[in-house]
C-alpha positions, -999 to +999 in steps of 0.1 A: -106+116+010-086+107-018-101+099-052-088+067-058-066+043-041-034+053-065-034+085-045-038+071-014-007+047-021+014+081-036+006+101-005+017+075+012+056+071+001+064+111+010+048+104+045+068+067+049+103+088+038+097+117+059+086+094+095+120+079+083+144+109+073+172+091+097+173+065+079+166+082+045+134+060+043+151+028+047+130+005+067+125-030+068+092-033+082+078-007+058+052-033+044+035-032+083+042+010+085+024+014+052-005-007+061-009+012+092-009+046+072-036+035+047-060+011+064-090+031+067-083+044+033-082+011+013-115+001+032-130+025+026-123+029-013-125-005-020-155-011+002-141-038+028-149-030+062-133-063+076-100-052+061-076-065+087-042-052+095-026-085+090-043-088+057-033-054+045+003-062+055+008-095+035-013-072+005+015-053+007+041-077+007+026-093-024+021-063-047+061-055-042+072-089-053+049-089-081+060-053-088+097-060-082+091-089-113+083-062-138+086-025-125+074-006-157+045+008-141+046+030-110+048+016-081+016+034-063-003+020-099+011-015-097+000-017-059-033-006-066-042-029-093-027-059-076-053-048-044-079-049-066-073-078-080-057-099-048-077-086-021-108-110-011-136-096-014-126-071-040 
């Protein structure tokens, strides 16, 4: 398992862009694809075994319009702090 939900996020993008190579990672569901990739893995680091789907998704969602507002920090570190901080239970 990862060490840390940064990595898990990172790992992520390479896998999102390669499942979508015919598209060159464009996707406009990516938010849902991305929550499917790393559910057990953001339980499981951030200790919230009643992580749903549907909650990861609008987590998603979230983190890249607050990242979009200032994008000075890497995306994958941006995402992760706004989990942390926007995820109940967290």
């Amino acid at each position: 398992m990862a060490d840390s939900l940064e990595e898990v996020l990172a790992a992520a993008g390479p896998a999102h862009h390669a499942a979508y190579v015919e598209t060159d990672g464009g996707d406009p569901d990516w938010p849902l694809w991305y929550a499917e990739h790393t559910l057990e893995d953001v339980r499981a680091l951030l200790g919230l075994t009643d992580l749903t789907l549907s909650r990861l998704t609008w987590a998603f969602v979230g983190a890249a319009d607050a990242h979009a507002s200032d994008p000075s920090t890497p995306w994958p570190a941006a995402y992760a702090a706004w989990f942390e901080r926007e995820l109940p239970g967290t």
